[in-house]
C-alpha positions as CSV (number, residue, x, y, z in Angstrom):
1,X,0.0,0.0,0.0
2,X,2.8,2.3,0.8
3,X,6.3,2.2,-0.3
4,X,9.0,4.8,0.8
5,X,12.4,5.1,-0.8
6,X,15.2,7.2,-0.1
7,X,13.4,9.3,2.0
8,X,15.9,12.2,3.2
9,X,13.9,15.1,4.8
10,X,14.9,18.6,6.2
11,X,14.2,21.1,8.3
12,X,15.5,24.5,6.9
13,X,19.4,23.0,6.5
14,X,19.1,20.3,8.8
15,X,18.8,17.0,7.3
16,X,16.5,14.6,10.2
17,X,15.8,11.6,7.5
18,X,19.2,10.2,5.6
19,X,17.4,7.8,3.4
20,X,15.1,5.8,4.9
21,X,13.5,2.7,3.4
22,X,10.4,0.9,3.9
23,X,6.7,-0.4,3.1
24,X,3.5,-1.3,4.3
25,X,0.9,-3.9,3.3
26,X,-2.5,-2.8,2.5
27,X,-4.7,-4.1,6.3
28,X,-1.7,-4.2,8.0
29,X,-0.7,-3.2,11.6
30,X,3.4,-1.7,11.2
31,X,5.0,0.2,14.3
32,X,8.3,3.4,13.9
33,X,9.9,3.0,16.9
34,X,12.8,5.1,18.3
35,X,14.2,7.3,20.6
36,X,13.4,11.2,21.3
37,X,14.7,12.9,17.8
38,X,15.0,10.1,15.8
39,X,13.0,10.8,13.6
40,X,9.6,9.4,13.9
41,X,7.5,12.3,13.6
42,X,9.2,13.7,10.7
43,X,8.6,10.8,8.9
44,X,4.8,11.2,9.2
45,X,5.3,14.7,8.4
46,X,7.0,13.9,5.1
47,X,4.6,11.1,4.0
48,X,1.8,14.5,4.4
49,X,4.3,16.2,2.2
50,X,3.9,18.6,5.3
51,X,7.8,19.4,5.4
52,X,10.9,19.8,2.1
53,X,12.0,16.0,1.3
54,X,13.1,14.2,-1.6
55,X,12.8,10.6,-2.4
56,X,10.2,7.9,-3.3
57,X,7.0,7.9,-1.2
58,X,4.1,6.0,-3.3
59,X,0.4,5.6,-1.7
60,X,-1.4,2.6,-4.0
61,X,1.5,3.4,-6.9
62,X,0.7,6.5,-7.0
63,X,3.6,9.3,-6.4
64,X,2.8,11.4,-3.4
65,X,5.7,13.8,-4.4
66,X,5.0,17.7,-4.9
67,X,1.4,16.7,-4.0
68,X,-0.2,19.3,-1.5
69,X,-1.3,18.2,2.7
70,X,-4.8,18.8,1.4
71,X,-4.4,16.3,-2.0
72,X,-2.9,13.5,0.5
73,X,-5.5,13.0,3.0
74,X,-8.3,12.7,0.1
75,X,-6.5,10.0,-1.0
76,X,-7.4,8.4,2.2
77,X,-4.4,9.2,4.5
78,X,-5.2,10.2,8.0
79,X,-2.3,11.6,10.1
80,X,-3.3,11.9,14.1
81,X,-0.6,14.1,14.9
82,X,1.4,14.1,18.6
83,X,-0.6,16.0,21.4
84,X,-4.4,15.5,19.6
85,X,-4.7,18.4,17.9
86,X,-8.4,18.5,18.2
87,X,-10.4,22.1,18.3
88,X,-10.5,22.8,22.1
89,X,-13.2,25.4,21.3
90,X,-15.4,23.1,19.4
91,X,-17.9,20.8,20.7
92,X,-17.6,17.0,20.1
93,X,-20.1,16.6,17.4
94,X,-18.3,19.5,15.6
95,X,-14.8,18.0,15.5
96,X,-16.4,14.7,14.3
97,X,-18.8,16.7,11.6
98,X,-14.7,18.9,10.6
99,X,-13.5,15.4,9.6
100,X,-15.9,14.7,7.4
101,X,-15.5,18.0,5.3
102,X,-11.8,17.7,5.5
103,X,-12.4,14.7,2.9
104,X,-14.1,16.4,0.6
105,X,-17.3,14.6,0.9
106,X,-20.0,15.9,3.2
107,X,-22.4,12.4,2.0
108,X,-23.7,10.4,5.1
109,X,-22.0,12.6,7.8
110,X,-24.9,11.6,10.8
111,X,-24.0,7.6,10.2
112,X,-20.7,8.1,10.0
113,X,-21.0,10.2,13.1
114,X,-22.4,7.5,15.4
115,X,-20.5,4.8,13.8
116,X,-17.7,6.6,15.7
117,X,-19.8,6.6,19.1
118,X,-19.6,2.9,18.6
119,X,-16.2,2.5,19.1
120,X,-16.1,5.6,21.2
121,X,-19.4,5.6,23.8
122,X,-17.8,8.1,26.0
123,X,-18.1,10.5,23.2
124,X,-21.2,10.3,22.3
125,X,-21.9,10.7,25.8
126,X,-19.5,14.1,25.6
127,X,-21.5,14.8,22.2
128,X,-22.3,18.5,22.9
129,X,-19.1,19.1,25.0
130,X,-16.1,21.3,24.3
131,X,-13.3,19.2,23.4
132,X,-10.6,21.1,25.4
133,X,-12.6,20.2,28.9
134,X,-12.5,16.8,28.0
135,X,-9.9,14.6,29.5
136,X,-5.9,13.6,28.2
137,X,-7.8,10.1,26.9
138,X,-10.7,11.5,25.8
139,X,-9.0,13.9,23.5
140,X,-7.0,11.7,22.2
141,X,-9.9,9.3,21.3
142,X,-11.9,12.3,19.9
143,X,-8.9,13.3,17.8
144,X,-8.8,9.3,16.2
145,X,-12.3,9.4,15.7
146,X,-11.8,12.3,13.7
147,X,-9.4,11.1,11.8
148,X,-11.7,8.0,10.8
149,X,-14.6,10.5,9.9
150,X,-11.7,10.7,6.4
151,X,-12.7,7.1,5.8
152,X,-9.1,6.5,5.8
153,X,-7.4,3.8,4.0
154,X,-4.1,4.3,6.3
155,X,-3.9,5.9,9.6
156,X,-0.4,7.5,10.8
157,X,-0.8,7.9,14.5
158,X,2.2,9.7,16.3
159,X,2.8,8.6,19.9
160,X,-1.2,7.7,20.5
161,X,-0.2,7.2,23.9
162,X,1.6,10.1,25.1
163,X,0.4,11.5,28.5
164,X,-1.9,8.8,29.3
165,X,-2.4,6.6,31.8
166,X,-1.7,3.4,31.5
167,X,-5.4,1.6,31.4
168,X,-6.7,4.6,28.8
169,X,-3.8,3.5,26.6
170,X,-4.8,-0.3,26.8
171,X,-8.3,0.7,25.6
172,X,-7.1,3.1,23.2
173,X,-5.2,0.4,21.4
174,X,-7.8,-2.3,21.7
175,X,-9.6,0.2,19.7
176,X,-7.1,0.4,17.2
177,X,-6.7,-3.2,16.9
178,X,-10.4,-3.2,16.3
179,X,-10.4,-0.7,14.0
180,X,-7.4,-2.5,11.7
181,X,-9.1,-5.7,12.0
182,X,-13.0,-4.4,11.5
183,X,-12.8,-1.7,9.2
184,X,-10.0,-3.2,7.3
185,X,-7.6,0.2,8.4
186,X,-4.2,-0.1,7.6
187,X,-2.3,1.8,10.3
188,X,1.5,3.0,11.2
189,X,1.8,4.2,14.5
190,X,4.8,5.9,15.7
191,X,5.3,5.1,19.3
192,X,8.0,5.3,22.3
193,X,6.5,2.9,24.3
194,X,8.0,-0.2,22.5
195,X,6.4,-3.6,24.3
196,X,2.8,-1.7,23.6
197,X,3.4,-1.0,20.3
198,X,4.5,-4.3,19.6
199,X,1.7,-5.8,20.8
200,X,-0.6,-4.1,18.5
201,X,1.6,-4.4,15.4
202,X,2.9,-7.3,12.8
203,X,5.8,-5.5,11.8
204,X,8.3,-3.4,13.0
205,X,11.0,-0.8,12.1
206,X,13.4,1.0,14.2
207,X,14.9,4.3,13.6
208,X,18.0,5.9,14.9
209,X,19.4,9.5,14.0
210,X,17.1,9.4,10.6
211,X,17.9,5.6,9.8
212,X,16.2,2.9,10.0
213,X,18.7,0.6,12.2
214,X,16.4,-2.7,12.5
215,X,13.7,-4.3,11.0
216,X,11.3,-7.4,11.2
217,X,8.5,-8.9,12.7
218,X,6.9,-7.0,15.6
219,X,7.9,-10.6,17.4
220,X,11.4,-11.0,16.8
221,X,12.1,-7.0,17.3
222,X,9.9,-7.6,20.8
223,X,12.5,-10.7,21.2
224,X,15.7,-8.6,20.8
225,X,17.5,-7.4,23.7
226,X,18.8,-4.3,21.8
227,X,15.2,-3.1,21.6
């Protein structure tokens, strides 16, 4: 579904990503990990086109290359960036009903909508709340859901489980997993916390200064003592 090559990305004259290398099979379940600076979350930027790289990056064989944010995500890639980003001065249902125009398509917004409060009861109980009173877990469900109001074919989630406690995290990735496996959601989620992510995930990469160091199953990368 997606295949990166020679990825090299900057910021300004900095180069964070020195050719990286990899791909991901459509329904599958693939996990970045690395350390602080790395280079995790640039290289969900640059898949976005949302920062200068050069290099391969193909969605479905087609060249994401020069295309714009906007052009990316109505392809069907849905990028839940680090610390939520949701609209703390918008209710709820407005965040959810934002995702939905974001793709370009405003058809069957209501059951789309409560599809969401499926996997996510507590917001449809926090329907008409503002989503800046919500809580660290809440938010960070609400931005997810919003995400999959795109109807994404792949979800880029960076660090999903920052600042949570540790049981919201636990049902925050049951979710996920249900999400890959339901909805057929191919997803690659950039994460610090390693033995979680691994446990969500069939394949693994590691990254190091910009490169990726390691690769494999998310089993035999679990197994490694390195890791």
């Amino acid at each position: 579904m997606l295949a990166i090559k020679d990825l090299r990305a900057y910021y300004g004259q900095i180069q964070a990503l020195h050719g990286l290398e990899f791909s991901l099979n459509e329904g599958s379940v693939t996990t970045l990990l690395g350390a602080n600076g790395a280079g995790k979350t640039t290289t969900l930027r640059a898949i976005c086109n949302m920062i200068r790289s050069t290099g391969n990056i193909e969605f479905e064989g087609k060249p994401l290359t020069g295309m714009s944010t906007e052009n990316v995500v109505r392809l069907g890639i849905a990028h839940v960036p680090q610390g939520r980003g949701t609209f703390t001065n918008m209710t709820v249902e407005e965040n959810l009903q934002l995702g939905a125009i974001s793709r370009g398509d405003t058809k069957n917004i209501p059951d789309d909508i409560e599809r969401m409060y499926a996997h996510f009861p507590v917001l449809k109980q926090r329907h008409a709340q503002q989503a800046g009173t919500l809580s660290g877990g809440e938010q960070q469900m609400l931005a997810v859901a919003r995400a999959l109001m795109l109807r994404p074919r792949l979800m880029l989630l960076d660090e999903p489980s920052f600042g949570l406690a540790p049981l919201v995290v636990r049902d925050l990735f049951g979710i996920l997993s249900k999400i890959n496996r339901e909805d057929k959601v191919t997803i690659l989620v950039v994460e610090q916390n390693a033995q979680l992510a691994l446990e969500l995930a069939e394949k693994a990469y590691v990254i190091e200064t910009g490169r990726i160091v390691m690769s494999g199953s998310a089993k035999e990368i679990a197994n490694n003592e390195d890791i």
